[in-house]
N, C-alpha and C positions, 0 to 999 in steps of 0.2 A: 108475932107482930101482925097487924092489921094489913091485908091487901089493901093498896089505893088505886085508883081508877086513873090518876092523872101524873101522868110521868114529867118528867123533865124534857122542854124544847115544846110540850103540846102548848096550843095558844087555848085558852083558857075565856071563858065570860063572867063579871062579876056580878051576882044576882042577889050581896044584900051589903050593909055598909054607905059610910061615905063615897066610897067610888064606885057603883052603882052604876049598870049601866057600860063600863069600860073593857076592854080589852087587850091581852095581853101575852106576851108568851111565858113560861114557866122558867126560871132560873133556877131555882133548887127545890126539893121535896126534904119536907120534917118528917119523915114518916112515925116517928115515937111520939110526938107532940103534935098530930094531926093537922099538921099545916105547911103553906108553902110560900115559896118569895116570888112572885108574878112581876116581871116588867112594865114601873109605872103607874103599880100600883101600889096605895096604903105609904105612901111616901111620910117620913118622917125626919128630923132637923136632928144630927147628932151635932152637938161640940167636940173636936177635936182638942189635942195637945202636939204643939210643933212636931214632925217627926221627919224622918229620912223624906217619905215622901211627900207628906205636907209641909216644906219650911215655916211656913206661915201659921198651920194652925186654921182653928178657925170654925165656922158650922158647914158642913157639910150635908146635900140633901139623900138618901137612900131608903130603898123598900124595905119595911119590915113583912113579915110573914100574915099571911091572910090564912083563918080556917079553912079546910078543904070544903067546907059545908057551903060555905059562900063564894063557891065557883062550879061552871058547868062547863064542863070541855067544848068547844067549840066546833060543827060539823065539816071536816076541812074539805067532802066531796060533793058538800050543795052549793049549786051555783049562789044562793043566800045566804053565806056565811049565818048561821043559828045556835044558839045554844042545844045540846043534847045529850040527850044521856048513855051511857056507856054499858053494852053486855059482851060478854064472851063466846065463844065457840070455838069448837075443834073442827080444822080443816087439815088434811094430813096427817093425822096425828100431834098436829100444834094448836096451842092454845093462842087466840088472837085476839084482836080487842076490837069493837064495832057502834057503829053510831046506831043508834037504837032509831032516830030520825030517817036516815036515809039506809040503811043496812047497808051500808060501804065499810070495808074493812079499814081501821087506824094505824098509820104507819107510824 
């Protein structure tokens, strides 16, 4: 399976697409199917059928999944919030993750 660079809870920038331009933080990762469901973003109208929790039924609005290709994680220790790109390194013996923009380590 494919390493991905963008975990679940980072806030994310989307750089191609209808929402373009938006931000968001990450709710889940597809890692098989190379995508992910960002908050607020790629919004889509399901119809529902009555159920326990919907009596009514009805459309409901919710994200669908956006490719990993068209997000860049977001730098969360510049005063500028930025899009940026993501590398690795060993510190202690651990492997981390870093903003390639500002060299500040991603928690």
């Amino acid at each position: 399976m494919k390493k991905l660079r963008v975990k679940k809870g980072d806030t994310v920038y989307v750089n191609a697409g209808n929402d373009k331009g938006k931000t968001g933080k990450v709710l889940s990762v597809i890692p098989a199917e190379d995508r992910l469901i960002v908050e607020g973003v790629n919004m889509v109208s399901k119809h529902t059928k009555p159920n326990a929790k919907q009596p009514q039924g009805g459309i409901i609005r919710q994200e669908a999944p956006v490719h990993i290709s068209n997000v860049q994680l977001v730098d969360p220790a510049a005063s500028n919030p930025a899009p940026t790109r993501v590398g690795y390194k060993f510190v202690d013996g651990k492997k981390i993750r870093y903003a390639k923009k500002s060299g500040e380590e991603i928690k």
